[in-house]
Every structure is written in structure tokens, then in C-alpha cells.
ZAZA-889040 format. One record per residue: residue number from 1; x, y, z of N, C-alpha, C in turn; chain; residue in one letter. Coordinates in nm, 3 decimals. Example, Ala and Ser with C-alpha at 12.3 -4.5 7.8 and 13.67 -1.06 7.14 Angstrom:
2
+-----+---------+---------+---------+---------+---------+---------+---------+---------+---------+---+---+
|   k |     n.x |     n.y |     n.z |    ca.x |    ca.y |    ca.z |     c.x |     c.y |     c.z | c | r |
+-----+---------+---------+---------+---------+---------+---------+---------+---------+---------+---+---+
|   1 |   1.319 |  -0.569 |   0.780 |   1.230 |  -0.450 |   0.780 |   1.320 |  -0.330 |   0.780 | A | A |
|   2 |   1.285 |  -0.225 |   0.708 |   1.367 |  -0.106 |   0.714 |   1.290 |   0.003 |   0.787 | A | S |
+-----+---------+---------+---------+---------+---------+---------+---------+---------+---------+---+---+
// end
This chain:
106
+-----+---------+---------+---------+---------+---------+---------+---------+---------+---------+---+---+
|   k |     n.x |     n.y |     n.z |    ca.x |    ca.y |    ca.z |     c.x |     c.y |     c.z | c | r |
+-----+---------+---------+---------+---------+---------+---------+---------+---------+---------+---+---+
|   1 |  12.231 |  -8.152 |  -2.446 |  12.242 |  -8.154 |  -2.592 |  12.116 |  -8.212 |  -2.656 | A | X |
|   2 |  12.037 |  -8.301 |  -2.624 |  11.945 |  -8.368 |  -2.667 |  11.828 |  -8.296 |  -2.666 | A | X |
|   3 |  11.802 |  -8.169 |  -2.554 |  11.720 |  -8.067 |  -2.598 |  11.688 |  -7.994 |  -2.737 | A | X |
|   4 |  11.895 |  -7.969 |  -2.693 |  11.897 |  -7.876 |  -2.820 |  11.867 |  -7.936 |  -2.974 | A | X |
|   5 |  11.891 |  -8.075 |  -2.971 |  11.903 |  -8.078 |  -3.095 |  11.757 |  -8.143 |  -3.100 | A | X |
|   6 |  11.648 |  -8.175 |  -3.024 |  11.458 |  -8.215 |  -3.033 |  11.438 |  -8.064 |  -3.086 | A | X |
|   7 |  11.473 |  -7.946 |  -3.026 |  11.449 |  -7.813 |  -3.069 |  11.469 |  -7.793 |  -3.180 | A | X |
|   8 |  11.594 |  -7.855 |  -3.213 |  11.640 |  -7.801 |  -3.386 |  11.531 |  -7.892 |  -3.484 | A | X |
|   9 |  11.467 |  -7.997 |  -3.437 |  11.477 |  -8.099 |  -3.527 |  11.305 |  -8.046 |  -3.556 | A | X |
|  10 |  11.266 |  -8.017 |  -3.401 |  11.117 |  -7.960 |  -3.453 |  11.108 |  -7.835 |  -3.505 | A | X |
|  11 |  11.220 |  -7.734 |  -3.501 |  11.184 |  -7.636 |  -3.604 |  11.174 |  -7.685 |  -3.775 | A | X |
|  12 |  11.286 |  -7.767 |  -3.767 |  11.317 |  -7.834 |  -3.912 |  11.199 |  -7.884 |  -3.965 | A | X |
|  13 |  11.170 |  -7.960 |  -3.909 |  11.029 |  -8.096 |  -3.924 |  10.906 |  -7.994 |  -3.976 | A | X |
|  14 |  10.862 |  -7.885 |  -3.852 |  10.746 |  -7.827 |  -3.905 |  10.696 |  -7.797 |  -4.007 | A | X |
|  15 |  10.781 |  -7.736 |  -4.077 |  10.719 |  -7.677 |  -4.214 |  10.682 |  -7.779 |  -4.316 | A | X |
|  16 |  10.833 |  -7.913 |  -4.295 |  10.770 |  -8.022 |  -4.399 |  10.646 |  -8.079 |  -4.342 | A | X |
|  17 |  10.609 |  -8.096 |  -4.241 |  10.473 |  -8.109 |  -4.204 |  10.349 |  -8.037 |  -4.194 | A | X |
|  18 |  10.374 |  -7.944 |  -4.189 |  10.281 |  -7.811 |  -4.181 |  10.134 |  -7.893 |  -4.267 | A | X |
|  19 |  10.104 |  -7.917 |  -4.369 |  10.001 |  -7.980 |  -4.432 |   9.918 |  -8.079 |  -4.345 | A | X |
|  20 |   9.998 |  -8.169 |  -4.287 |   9.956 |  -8.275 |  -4.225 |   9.920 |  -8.270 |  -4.062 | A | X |
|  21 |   9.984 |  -8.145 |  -4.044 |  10.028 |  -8.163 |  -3.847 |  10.008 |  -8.054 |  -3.801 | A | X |
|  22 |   9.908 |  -8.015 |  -3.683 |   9.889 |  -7.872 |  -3.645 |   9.970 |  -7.903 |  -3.543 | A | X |
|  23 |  10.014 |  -7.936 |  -3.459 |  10.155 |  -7.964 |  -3.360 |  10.223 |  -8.069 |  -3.381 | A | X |
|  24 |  10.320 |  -8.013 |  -3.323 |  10.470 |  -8.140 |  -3.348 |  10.570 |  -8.114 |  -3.213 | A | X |
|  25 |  10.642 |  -8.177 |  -3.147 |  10.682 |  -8.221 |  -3.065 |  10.793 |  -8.290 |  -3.060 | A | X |
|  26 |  10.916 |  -8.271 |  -3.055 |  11.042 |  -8.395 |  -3.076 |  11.093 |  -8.432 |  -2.953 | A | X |
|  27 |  11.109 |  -8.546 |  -2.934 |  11.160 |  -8.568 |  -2.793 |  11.263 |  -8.645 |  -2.816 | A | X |
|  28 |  11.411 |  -8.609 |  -2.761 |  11.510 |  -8.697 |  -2.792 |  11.567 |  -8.772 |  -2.658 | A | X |
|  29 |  11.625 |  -8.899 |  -2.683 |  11.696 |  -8.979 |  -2.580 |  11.856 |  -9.008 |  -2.677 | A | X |
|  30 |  11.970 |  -8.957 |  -2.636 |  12.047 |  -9.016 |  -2.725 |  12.123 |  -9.127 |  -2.664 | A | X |
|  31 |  12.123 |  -9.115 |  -2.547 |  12.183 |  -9.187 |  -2.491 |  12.156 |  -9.388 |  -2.445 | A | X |
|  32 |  11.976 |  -9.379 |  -2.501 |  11.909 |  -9.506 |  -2.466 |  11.861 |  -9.528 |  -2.642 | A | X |
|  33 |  11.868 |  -9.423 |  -2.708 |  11.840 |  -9.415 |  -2.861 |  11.726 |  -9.437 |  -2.888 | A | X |
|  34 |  11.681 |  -9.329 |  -2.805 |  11.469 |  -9.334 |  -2.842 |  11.509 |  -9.187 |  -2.890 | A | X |
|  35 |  11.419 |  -9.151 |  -3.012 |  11.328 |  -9.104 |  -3.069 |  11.167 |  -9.055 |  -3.046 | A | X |
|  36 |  11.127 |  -8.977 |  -3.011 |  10.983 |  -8.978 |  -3.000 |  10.904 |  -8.836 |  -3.086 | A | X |
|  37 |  10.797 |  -8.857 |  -3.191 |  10.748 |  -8.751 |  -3.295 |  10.601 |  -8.732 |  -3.175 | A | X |
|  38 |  10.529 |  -8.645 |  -3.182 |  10.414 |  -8.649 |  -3.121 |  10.363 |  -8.528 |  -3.172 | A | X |
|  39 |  10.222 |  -8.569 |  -3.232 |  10.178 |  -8.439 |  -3.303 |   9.999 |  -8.491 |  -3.317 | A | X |
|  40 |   9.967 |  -8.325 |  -3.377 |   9.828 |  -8.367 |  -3.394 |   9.779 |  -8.339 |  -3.505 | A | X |
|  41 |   9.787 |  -8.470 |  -3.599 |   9.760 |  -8.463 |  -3.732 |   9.559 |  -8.377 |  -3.768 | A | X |
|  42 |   9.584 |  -8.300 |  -3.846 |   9.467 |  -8.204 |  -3.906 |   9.360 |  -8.252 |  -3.900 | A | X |
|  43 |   9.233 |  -8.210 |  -3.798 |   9.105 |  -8.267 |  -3.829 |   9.082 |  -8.355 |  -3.687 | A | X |
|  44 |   9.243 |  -8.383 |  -3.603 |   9.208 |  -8.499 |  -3.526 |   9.235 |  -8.445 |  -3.343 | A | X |
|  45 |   9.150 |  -8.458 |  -3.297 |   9.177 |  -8.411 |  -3.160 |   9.271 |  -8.423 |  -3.045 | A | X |
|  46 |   9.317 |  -8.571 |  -3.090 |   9.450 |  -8.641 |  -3.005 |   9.543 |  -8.644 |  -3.126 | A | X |
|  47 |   9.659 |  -8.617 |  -2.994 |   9.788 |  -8.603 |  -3.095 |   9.808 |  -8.796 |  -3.114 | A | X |
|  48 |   9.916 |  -8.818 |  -3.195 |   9.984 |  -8.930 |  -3.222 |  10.100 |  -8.933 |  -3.179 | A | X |
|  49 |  10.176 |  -9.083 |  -3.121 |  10.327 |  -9.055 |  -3.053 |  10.357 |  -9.174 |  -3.145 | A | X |
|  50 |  10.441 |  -9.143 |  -3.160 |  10.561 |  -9.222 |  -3.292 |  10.658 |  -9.231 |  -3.196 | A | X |
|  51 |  10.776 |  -9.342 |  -3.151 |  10.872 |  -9.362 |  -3.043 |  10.977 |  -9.469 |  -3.215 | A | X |
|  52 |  11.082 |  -9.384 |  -3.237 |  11.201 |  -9.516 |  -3.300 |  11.297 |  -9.558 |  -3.187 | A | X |
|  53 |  11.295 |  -9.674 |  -3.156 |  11.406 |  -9.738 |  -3.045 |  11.501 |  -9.773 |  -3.137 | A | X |
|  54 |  11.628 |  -9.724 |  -3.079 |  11.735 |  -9.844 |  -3.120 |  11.739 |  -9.723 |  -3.309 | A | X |
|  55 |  11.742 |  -9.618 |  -3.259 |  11.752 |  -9.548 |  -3.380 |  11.907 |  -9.533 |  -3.416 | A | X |
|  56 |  11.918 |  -9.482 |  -3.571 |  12.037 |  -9.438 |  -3.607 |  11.982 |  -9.366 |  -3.709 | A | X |
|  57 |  12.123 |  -9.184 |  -3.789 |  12.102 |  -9.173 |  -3.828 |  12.237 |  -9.163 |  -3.954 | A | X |
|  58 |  12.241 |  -9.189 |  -4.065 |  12.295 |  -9.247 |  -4.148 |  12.319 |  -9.147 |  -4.286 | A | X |
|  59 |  12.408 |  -9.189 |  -4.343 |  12.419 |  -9.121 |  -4.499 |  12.429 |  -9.251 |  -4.578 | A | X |
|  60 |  12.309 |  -9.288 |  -4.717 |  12.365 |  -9.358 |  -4.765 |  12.332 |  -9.333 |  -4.900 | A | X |
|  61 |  12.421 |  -9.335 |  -4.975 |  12.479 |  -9.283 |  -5.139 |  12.506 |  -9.110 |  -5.142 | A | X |
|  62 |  12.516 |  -9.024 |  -4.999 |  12.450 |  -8.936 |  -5.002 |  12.382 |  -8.842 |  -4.938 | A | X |
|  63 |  12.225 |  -8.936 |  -4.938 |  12.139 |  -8.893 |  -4.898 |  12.105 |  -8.972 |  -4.720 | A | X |
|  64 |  12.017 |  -8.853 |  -4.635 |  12.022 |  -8.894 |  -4.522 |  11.918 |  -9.009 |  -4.508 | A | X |
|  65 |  11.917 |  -9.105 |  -4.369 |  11.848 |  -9.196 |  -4.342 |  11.845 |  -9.235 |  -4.260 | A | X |
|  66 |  11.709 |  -9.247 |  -4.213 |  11.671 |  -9.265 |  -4.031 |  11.657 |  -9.436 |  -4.029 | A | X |
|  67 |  11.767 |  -9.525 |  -3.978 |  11.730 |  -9.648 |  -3.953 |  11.669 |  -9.665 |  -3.794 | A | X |
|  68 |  11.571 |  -9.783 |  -3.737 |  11.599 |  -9.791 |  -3.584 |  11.526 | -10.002 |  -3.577 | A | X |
|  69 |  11.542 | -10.000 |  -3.463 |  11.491 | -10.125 |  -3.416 |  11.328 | -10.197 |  -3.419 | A | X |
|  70 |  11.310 | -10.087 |  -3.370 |  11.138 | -10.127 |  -3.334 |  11.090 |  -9.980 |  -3.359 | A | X |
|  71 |  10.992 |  -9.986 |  -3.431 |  10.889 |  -9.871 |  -3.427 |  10.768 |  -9.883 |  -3.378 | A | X |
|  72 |  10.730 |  -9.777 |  -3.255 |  10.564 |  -9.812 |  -3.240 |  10.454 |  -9.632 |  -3.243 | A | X |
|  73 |  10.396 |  -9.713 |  -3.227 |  10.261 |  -9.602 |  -3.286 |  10.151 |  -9.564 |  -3.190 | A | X |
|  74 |  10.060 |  -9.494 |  -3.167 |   9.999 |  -9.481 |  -3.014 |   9.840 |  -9.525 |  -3.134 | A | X |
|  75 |   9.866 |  -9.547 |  -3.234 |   9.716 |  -9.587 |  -3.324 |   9.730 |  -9.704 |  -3.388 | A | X |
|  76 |   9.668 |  -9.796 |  -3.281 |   9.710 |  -9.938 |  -3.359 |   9.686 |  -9.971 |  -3.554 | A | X |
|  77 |   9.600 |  -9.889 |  -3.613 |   9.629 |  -9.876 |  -3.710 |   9.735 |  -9.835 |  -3.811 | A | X |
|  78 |   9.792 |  -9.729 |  -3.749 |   9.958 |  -9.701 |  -3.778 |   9.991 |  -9.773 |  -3.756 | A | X |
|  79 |  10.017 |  -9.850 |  -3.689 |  10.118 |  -9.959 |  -3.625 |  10.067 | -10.053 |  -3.754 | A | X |
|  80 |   9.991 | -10.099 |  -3.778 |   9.986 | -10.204 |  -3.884 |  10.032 | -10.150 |  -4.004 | A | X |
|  81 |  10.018 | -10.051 |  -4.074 |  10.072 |  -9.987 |  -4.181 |  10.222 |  -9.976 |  -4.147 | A | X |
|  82 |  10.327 |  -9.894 |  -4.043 |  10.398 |  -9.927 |  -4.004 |  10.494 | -10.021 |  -4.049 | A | X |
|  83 |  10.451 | -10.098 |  -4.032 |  10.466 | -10.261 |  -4.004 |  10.485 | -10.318 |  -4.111 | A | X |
|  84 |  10.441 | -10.270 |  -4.250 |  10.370 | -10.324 |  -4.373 |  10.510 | -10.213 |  -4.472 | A | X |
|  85 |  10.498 | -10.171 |  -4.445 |  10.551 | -10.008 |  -4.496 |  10.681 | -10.003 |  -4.515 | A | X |
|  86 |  10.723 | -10.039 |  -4.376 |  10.894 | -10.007 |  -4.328 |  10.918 | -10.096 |  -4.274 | A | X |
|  87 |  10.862 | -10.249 |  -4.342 |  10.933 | -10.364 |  -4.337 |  11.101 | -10.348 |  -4.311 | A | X |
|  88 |  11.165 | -10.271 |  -4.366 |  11.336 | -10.283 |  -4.393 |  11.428 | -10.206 |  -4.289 | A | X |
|  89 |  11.302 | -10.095 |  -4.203 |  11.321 | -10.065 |  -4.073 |  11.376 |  -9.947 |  -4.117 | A | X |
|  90 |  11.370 |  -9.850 |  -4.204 |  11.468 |  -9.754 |  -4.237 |  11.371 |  -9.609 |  -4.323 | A | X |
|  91 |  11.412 |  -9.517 |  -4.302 |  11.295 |  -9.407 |  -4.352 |  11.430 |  -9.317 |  -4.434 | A | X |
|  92 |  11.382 |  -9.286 |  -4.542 |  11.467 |  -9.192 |  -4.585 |  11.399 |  -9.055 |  -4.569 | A | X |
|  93 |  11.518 |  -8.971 |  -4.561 |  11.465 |  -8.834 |  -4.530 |  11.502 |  -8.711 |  -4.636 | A | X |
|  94 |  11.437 |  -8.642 |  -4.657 |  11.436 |  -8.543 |  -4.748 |  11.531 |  -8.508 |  -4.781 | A | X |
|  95 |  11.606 |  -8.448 |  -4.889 |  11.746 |  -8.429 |  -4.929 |  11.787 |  -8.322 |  -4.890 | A | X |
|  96 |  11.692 |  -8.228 |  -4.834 |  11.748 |  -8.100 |  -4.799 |  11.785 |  -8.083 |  -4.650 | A | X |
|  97 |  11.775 |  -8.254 |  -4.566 |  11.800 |  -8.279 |  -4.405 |  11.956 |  -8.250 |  -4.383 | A | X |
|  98 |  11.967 |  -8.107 |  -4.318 |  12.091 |  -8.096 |  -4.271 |  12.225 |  -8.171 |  -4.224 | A | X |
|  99 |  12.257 |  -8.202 |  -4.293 |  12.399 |  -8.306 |  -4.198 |  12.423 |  -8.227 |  -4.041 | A | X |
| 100 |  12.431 |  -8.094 |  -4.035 |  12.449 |  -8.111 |  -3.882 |  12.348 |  -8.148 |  -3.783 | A | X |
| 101 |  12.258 |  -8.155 |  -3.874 |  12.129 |  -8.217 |  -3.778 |  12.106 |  -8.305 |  -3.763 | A | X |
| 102 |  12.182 |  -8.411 |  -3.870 |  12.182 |  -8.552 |  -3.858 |  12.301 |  -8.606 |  -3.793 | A | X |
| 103 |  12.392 |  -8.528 |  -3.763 |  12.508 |  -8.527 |  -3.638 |  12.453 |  -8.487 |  -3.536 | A | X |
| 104 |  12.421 |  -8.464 |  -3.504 |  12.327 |  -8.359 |  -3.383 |  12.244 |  -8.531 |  -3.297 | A | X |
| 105 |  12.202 |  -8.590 |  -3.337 |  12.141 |  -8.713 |  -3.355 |  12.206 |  -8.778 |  -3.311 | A | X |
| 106 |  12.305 |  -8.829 |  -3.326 |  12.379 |  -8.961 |  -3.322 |  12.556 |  -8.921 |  -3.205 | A | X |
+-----+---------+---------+---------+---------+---------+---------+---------+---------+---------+---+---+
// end
């Protein structure tokens, strides 16, 4: 299941990224609740790996929302922005993020 739904999630993802990301990559763990994005943002030769541990995904008022534990970054500069950013540990996601995809998740 965790194939299927890294598959669903990177068809989903692409297009809202398309601007920013010439590949994208979803790798799911549901069972240890890793998360992993890996892509290669425009202009840049190495991709980036984004890992949320200790993820969840959530409805709140509504709208969907990616909470998790620890976030890390493979560019220690992300990681400091990161860090700065999503102090509250939680990303909201676009309003048009499928609920079965955010079941699919969890």
C-alpha cells in the first residue's frame, strides 16, 4: 500500500511543483511514519531529500495538514530555514489535497 499511495502522492505533488522541481520522488514508510520528498529543484544538479519522521496527516477547520516530529533536509541551509519556518512542526497543504490521499497516508 505505501507504494501505491508514494505513486499517488507524486503524481499529485508534480504539477504543484512543476515551477520549482524537474524531479520528484515520494517515498513512503507508514508503518515507522517516515515521509521522504526527493527532487531536483531547477538550475541545481543534486536532487534534495526532505525525510518528515513521526508524520501525520490531519484535517483542521477543513482544510488538510501535514504535522510530523522532526524534519530534516540533505542542505544544511534548508535545514536552518526549516527550522525557523515550521517552528510549530506542521505544513498546511493546498485545499485542493484529496482526502483520499490524505487517508491513503495515515
Amino acid at each position: 500500500m505505501d507504494n501505491v499511495a508514494a505513486a499517488a502522492a507524486t503524481v499529485k505533488l508534480k504539477p504543484l511543483l512543476k515551477d520549482y522541481c524537474d524531479m520528484l520522488r515520494v517515498e513512503l514508510d507508514s508503518k515507522g511514519k517516515v515521509l521522504v520528498l526527493e527532487g531536483t529543484p531547477k538550475g541545481e544538479a543534486e536532487a534534495i531529500r526532505v525525510e518528515l519522521v513521526g508524520y501525520s496527516l490531519e484535517r483542521e477547520d477543513g482544510k488538510p495538514v501535514l504535522r510530523f516530529e522532526e524534519l530534516r533536509v540533505s542542505r544544511e541551509w534548508m535545514q536552518k530555514l526549516a527550522e525557523v519556518f515550521l517552528k510549530d512542526k506542521r505544513i498546511e497543504l493546498p485545499d485542493e489535497t484529496p482526502l483520499e490521499l490524505v487517508k491513503a497516508f495515515t
